[in-house]
C-alpha positions in Angstrom: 0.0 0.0 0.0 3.0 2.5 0.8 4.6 1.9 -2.3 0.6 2.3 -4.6 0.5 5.7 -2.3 3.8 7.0 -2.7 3.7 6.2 -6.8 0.2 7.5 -7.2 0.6 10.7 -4.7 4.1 11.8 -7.5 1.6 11.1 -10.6 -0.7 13.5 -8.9 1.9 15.7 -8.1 3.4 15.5 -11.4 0.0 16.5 -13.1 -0.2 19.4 -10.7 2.9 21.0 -11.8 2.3 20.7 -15.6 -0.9 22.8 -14.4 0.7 25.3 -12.1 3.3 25.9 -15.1 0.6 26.2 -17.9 1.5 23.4 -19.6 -2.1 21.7 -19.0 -5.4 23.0 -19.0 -8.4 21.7 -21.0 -7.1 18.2 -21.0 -6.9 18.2 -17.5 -10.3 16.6 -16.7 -9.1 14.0 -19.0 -6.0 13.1 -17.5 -7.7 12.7 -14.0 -10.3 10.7 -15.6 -7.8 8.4 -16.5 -6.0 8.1 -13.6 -8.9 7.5 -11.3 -10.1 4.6 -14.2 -6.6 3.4 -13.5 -6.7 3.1 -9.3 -5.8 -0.8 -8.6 -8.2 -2.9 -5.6 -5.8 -4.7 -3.5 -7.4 -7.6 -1.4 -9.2 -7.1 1.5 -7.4 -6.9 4.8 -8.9 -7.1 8.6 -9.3 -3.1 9.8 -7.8 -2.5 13.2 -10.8 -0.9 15.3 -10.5 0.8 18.9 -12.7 -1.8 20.7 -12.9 -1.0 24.4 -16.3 1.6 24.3 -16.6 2.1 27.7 -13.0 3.3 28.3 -12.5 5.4 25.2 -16.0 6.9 26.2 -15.0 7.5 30.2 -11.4 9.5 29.0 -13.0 11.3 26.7 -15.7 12.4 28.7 -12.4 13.2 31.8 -10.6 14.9 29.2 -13.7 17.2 28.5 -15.1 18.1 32.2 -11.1 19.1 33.1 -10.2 21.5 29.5 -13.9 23.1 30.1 -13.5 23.9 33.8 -10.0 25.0 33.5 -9.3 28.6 32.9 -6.6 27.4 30.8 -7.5 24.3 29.2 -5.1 22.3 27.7 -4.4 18.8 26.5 -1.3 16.6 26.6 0.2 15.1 23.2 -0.7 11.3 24.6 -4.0 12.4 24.9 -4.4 14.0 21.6 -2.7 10.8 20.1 -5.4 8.9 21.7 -8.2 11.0 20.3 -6.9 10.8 16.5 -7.1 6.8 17.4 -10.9 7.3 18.4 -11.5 8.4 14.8 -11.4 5.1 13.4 -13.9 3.7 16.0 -17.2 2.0 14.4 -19.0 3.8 17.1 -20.7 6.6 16.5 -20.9 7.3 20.6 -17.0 7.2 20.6 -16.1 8.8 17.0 -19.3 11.1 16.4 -19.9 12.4 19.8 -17.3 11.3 21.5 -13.7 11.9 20.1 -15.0 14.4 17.2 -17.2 16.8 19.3 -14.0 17.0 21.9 -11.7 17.8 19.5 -14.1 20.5 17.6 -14.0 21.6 21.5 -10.6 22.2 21.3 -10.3 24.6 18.9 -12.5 26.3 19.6 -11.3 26.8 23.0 -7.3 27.3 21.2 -6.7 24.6 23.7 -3.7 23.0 21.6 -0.4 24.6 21.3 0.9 25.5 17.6 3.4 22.8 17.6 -0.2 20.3 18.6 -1.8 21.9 16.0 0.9 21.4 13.5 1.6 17.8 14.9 -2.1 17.0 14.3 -2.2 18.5 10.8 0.6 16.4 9.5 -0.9 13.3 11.5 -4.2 13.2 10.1 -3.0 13.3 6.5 -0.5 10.2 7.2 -1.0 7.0 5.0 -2.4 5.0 7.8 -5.2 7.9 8.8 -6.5 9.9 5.7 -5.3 6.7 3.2 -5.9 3.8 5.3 -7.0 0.6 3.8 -7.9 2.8 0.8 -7.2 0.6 -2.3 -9.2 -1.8 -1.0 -12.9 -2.7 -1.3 -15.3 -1.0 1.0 -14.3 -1.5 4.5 -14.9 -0.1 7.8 -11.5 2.1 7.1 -13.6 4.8 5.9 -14.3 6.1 8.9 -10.6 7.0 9.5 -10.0 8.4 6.0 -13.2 10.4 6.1 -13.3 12.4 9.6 -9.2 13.2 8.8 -10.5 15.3 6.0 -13.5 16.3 8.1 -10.8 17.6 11.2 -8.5 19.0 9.2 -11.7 21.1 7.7 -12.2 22.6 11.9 -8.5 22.5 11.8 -7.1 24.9 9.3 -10.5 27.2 10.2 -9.7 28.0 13.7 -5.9 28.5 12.9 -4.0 31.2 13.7 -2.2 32.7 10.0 1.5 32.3 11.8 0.6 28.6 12.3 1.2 27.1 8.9 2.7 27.8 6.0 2.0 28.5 2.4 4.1 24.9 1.9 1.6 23.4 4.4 -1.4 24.1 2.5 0.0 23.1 -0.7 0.8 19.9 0.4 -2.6 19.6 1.7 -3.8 20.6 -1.5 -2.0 17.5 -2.9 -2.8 15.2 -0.3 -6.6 15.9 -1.1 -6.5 15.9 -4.5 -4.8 12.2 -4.2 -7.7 11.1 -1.7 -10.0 12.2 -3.9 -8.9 10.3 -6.4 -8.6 7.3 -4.5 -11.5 7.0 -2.3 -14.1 4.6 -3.9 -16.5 4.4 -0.6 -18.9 7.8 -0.7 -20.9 6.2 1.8 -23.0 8.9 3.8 -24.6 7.1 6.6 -24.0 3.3 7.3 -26.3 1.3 9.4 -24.9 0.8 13.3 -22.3 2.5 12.3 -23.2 6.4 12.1 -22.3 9.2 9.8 -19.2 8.3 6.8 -20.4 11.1 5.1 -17.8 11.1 2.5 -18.4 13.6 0.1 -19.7 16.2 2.8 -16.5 15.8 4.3 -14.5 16.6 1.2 -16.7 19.5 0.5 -15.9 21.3 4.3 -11.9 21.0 3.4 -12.3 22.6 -0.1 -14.1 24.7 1.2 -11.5 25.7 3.7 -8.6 25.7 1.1 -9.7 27.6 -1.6 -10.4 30.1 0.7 -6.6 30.5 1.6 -5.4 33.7 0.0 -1.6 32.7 -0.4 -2.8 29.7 -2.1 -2.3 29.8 -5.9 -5.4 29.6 -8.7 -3.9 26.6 -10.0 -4.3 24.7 -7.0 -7.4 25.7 -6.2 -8.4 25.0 -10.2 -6.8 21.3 -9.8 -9.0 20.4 -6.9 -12.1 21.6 -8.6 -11.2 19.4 -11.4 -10.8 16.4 -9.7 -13.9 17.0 -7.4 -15.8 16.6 -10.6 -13.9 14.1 -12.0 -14.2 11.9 -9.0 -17.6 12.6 -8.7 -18.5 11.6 -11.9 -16.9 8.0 -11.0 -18.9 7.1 -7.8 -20.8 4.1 -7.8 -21.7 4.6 -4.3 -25.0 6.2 -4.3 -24.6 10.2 -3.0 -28.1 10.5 -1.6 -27.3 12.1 2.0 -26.9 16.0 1.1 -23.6 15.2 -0.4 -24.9 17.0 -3.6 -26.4 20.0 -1.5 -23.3 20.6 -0.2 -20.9 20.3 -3.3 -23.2 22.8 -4.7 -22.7 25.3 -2.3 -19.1 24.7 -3.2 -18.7 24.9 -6.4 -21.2 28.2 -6.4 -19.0 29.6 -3.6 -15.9 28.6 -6.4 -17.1 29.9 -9.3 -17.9 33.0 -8.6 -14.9 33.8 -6.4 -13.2 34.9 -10.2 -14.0 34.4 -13.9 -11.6 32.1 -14.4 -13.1 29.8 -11.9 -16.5 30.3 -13.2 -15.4 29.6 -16.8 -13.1 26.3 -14.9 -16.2 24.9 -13.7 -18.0 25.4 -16.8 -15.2 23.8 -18.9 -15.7 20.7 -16.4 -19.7 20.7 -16.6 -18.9 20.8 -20.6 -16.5 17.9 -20.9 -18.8 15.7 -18.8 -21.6 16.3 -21.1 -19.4 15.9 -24.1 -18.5 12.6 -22.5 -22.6 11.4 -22.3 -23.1 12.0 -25.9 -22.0 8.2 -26.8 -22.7 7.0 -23.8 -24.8 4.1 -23.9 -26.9 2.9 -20.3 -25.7 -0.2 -18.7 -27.9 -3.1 -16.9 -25.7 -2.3 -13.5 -25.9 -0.9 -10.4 -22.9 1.6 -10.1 -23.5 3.0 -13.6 -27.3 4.1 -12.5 -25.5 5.3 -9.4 -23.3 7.2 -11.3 -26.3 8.6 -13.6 -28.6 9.8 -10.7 -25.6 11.0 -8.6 -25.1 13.3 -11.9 -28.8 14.6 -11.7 -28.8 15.0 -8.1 -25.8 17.2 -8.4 -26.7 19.5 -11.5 -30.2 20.2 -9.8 -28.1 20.9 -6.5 -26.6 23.6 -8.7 -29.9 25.2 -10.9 -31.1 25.8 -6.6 -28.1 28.4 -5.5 -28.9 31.6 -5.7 -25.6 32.9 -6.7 -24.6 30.4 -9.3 -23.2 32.4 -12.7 -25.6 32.7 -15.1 -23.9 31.1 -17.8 -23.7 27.8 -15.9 -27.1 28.0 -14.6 -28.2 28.4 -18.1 -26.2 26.0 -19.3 -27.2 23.2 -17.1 -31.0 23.9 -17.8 -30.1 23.6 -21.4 -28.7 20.2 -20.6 -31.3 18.9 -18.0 -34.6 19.9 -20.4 -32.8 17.7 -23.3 
């Protein structure tokens, strides 16, 4: 798996430069295309779990009554390690409301030191937290993968602007644009098991990033890209508010500038292009992918302040 992540995250990172040099543009959605097509499945291995409930329930709760009642709350690293461990927990009690809600806490009470903060910014975006188990089939790993994006969303948007650097964010940039491409499981909520919520997840980090001043167009262009791109390749079924919330992203993208506008239109038009010869298939994922298409382009025709041009141009495409 280190090897698949490390070979696939300098492809991506390859890609990104011809973009950020000029080099690529309109055959951009393209290339992505191809390289998500082109993700391998490795066989299915057993997911490591936190198992002991009523333990990671009782610290967390201990950790919570002591940084609320102290007048300057803190936390040590040990317990901040143990509350990015929490994350992968099947439990909604101990992810959800347990080791999620505490660290949302945290921020917002700036109860981590920068060097915490930058610890847990580089930690959630390792290969066994936002990439575990992800070339495999669907798996209880997802849980992981998906609340490191959705932290590092509360992260970044608490942050002080001395704590990271320009370097940070384009790294993050990268490291999102490779999960993006990788992640096959857009599961929103999973029976006894709570809230994935994949995509809505995805959407709070982009949302974060391309709001990051010192962060170039390119990059911010790139993600968009292969936000569609992915998109368009999900044969999980995006029926929790995943398309709502993409919408509101892409909207709040495109009319940041022109060129995003015209970037998101370019996308919009190359996946029509791509339906023209598209014939329907007797199989689940493909009327997955179909509906998830619908779902997102009527997303889009409800905001407000969507460009004209694309609003007009995805009625033009919906009536036909």
């Amino acid at each position: 798996m280190a090897d698949l992540l490390s070979d696939m995250t300098k492809t991506v990172a390859a890609l990104r430069t011809q973009v950020l040099q000029g080099d690529v543009f309109g055959t951009l959605p393209k290339k992505v295309g191809q390289l998500i097509e082109q993700v391998p499945v490795q066989s299915k291995q057993p997911v490591i779990v936190p198992s002991d409930d009523v333990t990671a329930i009782g610290r967390i709760k201990e950790i919570e009554r002591r940084v609320k009642h102290s007048p300057h709350p803190a936390v040590t690293d040990e317990e901040l390690d143990f509350l990015v461990q929490q994350l992968a927990s099947t439990k909604p009690a101990v992810r959800d409301k347990g080791a999620f809600f505490l660290l949302s806490d945290l921020f917002q009470l700036k109860a981590l030191t920068d060097d915490q903060s930058r610890w847990l910014f580089n930690r959630l975006q390792a290969p066994d937290t936002m990439f575990s188990h992800i070339f495999e089939p669907q798996n209880d790993a997802i849980f992981l993968r998906s609340f490191s994006v959705m932290i590092l969303s509360s992260l970044i948007y608490g942050l002080d602007d001395t704590v990271l650097q320009v370097a940070d964010y384009e790294n993050l940039a990268l490291n999102l644009a490779v999960y993006m491409i990788l992640e096959k499981d857009g599961r929103g909520y999973v029976d006894q098991a709570g809230w994935a919520h994949t995509y809505t997840h995805i959407g709070n980090l982009l949302d974060e990033l391309i709001a990051v001043q010192d962060l170039k167009r390119a990059h911010k262009f790139f993600l968009q890209v292969v936000l569609i791109e992915a998109w368009r390749r999900m044969r999980t079924p995006l029926v929790y508010g995943e398309a709502e919330r993409m919408a509101s992203f892409l909207t709040h993208y495109a009319v940041m500038n022109q060129f995003y506008g015209r970037s998101l239109m370019m996308s919009l038009q190359n996946w029509q292009q791509s339906l023209l010869q598209l014939r329907p298939q007797e199989s689940l994922g493909f009327w997955n992918q179909w509906y998830n298409r619908s779902r997102l382009l009527e997303a889009l025709l409800l905001q407000p302040d969507l460009p004209d041009p694309i609003h007009d141009f995805i009625e033009d495409i919906t009536e036909v």
